[in-house]
N, C-alpha and C positions, 0 to 999 in steps of 0.2 A: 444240625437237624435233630430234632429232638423227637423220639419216638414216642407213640401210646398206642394201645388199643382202646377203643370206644364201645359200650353197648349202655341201653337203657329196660329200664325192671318196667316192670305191667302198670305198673304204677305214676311212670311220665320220669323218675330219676334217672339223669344223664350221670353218669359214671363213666372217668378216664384213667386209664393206669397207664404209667412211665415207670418200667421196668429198671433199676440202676442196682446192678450185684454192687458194686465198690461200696455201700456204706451200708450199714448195722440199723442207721436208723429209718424209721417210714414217716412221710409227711404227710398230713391227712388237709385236703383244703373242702369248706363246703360255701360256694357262692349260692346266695339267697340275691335273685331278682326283686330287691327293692330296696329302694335310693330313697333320699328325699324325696325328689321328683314323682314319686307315689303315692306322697301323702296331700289330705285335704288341703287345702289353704287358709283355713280356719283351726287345725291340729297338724303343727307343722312338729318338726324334733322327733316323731315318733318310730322312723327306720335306726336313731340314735340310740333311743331309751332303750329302744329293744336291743341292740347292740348288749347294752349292759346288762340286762334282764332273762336275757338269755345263759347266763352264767349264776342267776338268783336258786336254780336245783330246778329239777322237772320232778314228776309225779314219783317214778321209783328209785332216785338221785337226791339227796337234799343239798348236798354241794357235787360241785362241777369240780372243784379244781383238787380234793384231797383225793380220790380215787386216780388222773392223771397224775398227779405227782407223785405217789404211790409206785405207778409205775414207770417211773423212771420220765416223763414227757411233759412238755412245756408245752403253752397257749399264748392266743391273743384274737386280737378280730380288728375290725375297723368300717366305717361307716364313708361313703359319699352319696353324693345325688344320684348315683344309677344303682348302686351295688350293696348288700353288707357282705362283709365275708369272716368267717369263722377260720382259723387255721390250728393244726396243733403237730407236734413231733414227739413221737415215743420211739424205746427200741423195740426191731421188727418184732421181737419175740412177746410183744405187750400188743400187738395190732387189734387184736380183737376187741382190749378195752374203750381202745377212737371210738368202734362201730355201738356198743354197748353204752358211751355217753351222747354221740352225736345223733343217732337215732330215739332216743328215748327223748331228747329237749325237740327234736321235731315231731314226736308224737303227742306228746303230751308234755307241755312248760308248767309249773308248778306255779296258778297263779294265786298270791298269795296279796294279804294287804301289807303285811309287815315287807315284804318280798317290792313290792310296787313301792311303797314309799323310803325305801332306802334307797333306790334305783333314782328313784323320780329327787329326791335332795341330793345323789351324785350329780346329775344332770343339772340340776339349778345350781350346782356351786361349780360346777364345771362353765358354765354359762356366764355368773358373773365373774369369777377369777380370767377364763381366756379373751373373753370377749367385751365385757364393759370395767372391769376396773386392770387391764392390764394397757400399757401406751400401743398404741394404734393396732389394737385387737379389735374394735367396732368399725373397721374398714369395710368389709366385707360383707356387712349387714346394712350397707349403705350403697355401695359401689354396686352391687348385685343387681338391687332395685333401681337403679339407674340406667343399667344396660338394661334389666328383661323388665317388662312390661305386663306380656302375656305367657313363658311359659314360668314351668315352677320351678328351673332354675334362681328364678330371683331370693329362695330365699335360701342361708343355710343349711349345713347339717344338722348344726344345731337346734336350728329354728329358725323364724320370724321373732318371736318374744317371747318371756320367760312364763307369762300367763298360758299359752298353751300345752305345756306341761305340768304347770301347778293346779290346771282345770283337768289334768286328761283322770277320765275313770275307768275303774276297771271294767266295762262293759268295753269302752271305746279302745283296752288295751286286747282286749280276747278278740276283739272284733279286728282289728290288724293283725294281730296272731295268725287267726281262724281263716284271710283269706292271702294271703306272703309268708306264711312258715311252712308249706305244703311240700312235697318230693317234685312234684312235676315244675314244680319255684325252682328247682335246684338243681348245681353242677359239683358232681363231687371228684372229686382227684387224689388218687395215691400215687405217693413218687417215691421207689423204693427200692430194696428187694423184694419188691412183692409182684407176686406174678397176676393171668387174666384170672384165671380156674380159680385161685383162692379168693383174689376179691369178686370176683362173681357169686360166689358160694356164701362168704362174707356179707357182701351187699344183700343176697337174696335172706339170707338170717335173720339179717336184724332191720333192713328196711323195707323191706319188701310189704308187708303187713299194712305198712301205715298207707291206709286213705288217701287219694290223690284230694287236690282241693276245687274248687268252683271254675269254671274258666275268668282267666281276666282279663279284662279289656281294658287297653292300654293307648288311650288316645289322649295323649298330652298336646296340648296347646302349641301349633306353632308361632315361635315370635317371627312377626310381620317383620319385614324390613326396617330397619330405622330410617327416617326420614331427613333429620338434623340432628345435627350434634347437639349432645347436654351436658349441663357444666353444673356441679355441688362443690360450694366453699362448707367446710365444716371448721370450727374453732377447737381444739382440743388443749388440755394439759401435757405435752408432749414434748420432750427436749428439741426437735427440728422438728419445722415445716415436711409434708412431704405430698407429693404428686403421684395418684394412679390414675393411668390410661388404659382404659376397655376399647378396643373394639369385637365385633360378633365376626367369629371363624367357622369354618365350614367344620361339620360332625366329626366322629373317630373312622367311622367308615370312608369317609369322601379321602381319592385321592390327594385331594388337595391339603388335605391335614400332614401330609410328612413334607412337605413345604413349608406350612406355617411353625412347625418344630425346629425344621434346620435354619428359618429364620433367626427363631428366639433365641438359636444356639450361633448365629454369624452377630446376634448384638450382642449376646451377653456370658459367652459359657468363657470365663477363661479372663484373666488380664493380658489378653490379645484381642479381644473383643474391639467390637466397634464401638458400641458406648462407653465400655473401662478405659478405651486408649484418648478419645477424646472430649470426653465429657468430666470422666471424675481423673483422670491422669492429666492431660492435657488442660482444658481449662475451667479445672478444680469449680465445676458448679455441685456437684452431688458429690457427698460424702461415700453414697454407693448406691447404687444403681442396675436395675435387673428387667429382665425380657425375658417371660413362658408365658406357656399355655396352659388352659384348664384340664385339656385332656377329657372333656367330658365326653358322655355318646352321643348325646343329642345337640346341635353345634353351640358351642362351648364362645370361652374370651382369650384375645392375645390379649396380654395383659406387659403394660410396661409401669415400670413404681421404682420411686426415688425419694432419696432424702435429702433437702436441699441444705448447701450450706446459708448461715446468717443474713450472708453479703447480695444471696441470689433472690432474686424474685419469682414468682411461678408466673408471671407471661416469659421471661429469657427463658424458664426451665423446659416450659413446655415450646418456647420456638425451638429453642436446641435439639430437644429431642424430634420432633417434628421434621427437622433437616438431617437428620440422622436415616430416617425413616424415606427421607423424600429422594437420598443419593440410593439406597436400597433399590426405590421405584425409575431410578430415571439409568442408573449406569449399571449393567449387568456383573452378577458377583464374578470371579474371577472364577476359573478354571481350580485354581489352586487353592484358595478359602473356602471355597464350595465343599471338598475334598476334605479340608483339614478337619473342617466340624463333623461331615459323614461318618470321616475313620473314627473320630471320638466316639462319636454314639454308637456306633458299633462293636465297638472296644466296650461301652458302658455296657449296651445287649447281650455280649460272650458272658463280661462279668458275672452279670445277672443269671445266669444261666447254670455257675458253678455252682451256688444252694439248691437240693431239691424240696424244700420248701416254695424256692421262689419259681422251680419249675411248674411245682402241683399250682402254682396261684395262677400264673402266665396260664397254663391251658384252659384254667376255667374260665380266667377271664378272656381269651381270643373264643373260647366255644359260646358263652355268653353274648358276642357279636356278631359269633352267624358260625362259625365253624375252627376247630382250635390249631387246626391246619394254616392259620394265619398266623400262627404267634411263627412259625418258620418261617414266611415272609416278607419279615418284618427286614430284615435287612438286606434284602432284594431291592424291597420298595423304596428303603432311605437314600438308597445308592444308586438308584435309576433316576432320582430327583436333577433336572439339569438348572443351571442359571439364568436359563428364559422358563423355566417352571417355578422361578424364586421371583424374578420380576413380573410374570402377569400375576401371581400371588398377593404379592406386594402392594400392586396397583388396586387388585380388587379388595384386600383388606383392608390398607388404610386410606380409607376415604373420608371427607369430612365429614361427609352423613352419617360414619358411621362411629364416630368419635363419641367416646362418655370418658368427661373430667373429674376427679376427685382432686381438688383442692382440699389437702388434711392440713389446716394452718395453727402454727402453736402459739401459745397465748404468749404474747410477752408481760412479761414479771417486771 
């Protein structure tokens, strides 16, 4: 059980404190509601760029990171299609410097053109180095568009293509600034020795001032059912052939999502697995071979990808897999395998639990989904999962109609 108190400033910012005496340092997390998933379809990459850009200096700031290291505290952030999140750790007795850097790049980001354009060519060589000249890095910029249709899931964090970031201007960058970098955007979190009274007092200091932003309206597209299966052969330069399978899973909130996890975790967490023991152990078709999920909020992909050996072809790969899939749906998991993957992820959840950095992340991200009182039961919920709640799963996931093939085929030499 992990404790916090909660209050929110006049201003729309949610603020949570996790009080922890045993350690010296404080963790400071700030989620910004906006993903990919936020951006135009025509300026996609731009919850990324901002990612980087936000550490380019704000108005009374010129860098970010020599005043935190200064005082003694480390950073970093990271981008998906729902969320950006900023995070950083100092010792307690530097707390104020967090509030005095993270509050000034939410009031004011220093937009600069030299600032924008070193950003914007991190983003473009990050673009071509992970994603088009790295071996099966352009999966996912294919495979996305396959499964979603209509919402904005389909394209990266990245982006859609690298034109959209070498067009973006500084109007189009102040103008995502100006309506996703606002307090009432945002869930902040100290995990620490820090108590309510001082980040209260703290929080009301230094962000309290800044202007809430415009309301916004968040009506993303939902993807329609899929009707039939789709199948993309692609030719790459690639040492092996390899196979991704998409189908469309129920959201982060829907019950059904701690099913579709301890699924991916009965194929594939472990060389006890169901695919490691009989597909790449047994009869040696894939080199190796993996079952997860997207995890997104809005309903995401179970996703299964292999690499195939020389000898195999991708119809055995994908019947193989497919009968993998089909004893899943027809014979109920055991009592005892059910169990074994539960206790693992549980065990991983405690783990997670022992950094308070990864505390202050977990609350903002369970309060970010409705209330942060779920990040505690989260292993209620895995553990209540039974094996007629694994099979009607099973059955309603993998359907045919609901199948998308990526055939990634390597060019023979």
């Amino acid at each position: 059980m992990i404790k916090y108190n909660r209050f929110t400033l006049s201003n729309g910012l949610t603020v949570l404190v996790h009080h922890d005496s045993h350690t010296p340092m404080v963790a400071m997390n700030i989620l910004y509601k906006v993903g990919a998933r936020d951006e135009d379809p025509e300026k996609t990459g731009f919850a990324h760029l901002f990612e980087h850009l936000m550490f380019g200096g704000s108005v009374n700031i010129p860098e970010y990171d020599t005043p935190l290291q200064l005082a003694g505290g480390e950073n970093n952030a990271f981008t998906n299609s729902d969320i950006t999140n900023y995070y950083l750790t100092l010792p307690k007795n530097n707390l104020e410097t967090a509030f005095w850097l993270e509050s000034d790049r939410m009031l004011s980001l220093a937009f600069t053109p030299k600032s924008l354009e070193v950003q914007r060519q991190v983003v473009i060589e990050e673009f071509k180095q992970n994603y088009l000249n790295q071996p099966y890095g352009d999966v996912y910029l294919h495979l996305k568009p396959l499964a979603y249709k209509v919402h904005p899931y389909q394209w990266n964090t990245i982006g859609k293509e690298i034109s959209h970031i070498e067009k973006a201007t500084m109007d189009d960058v102040k103008l995502f600034y100006q309506k996703f970098y606002n307090p009432d955007n945002a869930i902040v979190c100290l995990a620490g020795n820090v108590d309510i009274e001082e980040a209260r007092v703290l929080s009301e200091k230094w962000f309290g001032d800044i202007p809430k932003g415009k309301h916004i309206e968040r009506n993303y597209p939902v993807e329609p059912p899929q009707k039939k299966p789709r199948k993309l052969t692609l030719e790459r330069n690639v040492p092996q052939s390899a196979i991704y399978m998409a189908w469309h899973m129920p959201s982060r909130t829907d019950p059904e999502y701690y099913s579709c996890d301890l699924i991916s975790d009965l194929l594939s967490n472990g060389n006890s697995s169901r695919l490691y023991q009989h597909l790449v152990k047994e009869q040696k078709l894939f080199s190796e071979l993996n079952a997860f999920i997207t995890g997104d909020v809005d309903p995401g992909l179970f996703i299964v990808s292999g690499k195939l050996y020389d000898s195999v072809d991708f119809k055995t790969a994908e019947e193989a897999i497919e009968k993998e899939l089909k004893n899943i749906k027809e014979t109920p998991v055991s009592s005892e395998e059910l169990k074994k993957v539960q206790n693992k992820l549980e065990a991983n959840l405690v783990f997670s639990e022992i950094s308070v950095l990864n505390r202050a992340m977990s609350l903002c991200y369970y309060e970010m989904l409705g209330n942060a009182d779920l990040f505690n039961l989260e292993k209620e919920k895995y553990q209540s999962v039974t094996p007629d709640n694994i099979q009607k799963t099973a059955n309603r996931i993998f359907d045919e109609k609901n199948k998308n093939v990526l055939y990634y085929k390597a060019i023979k030499k």
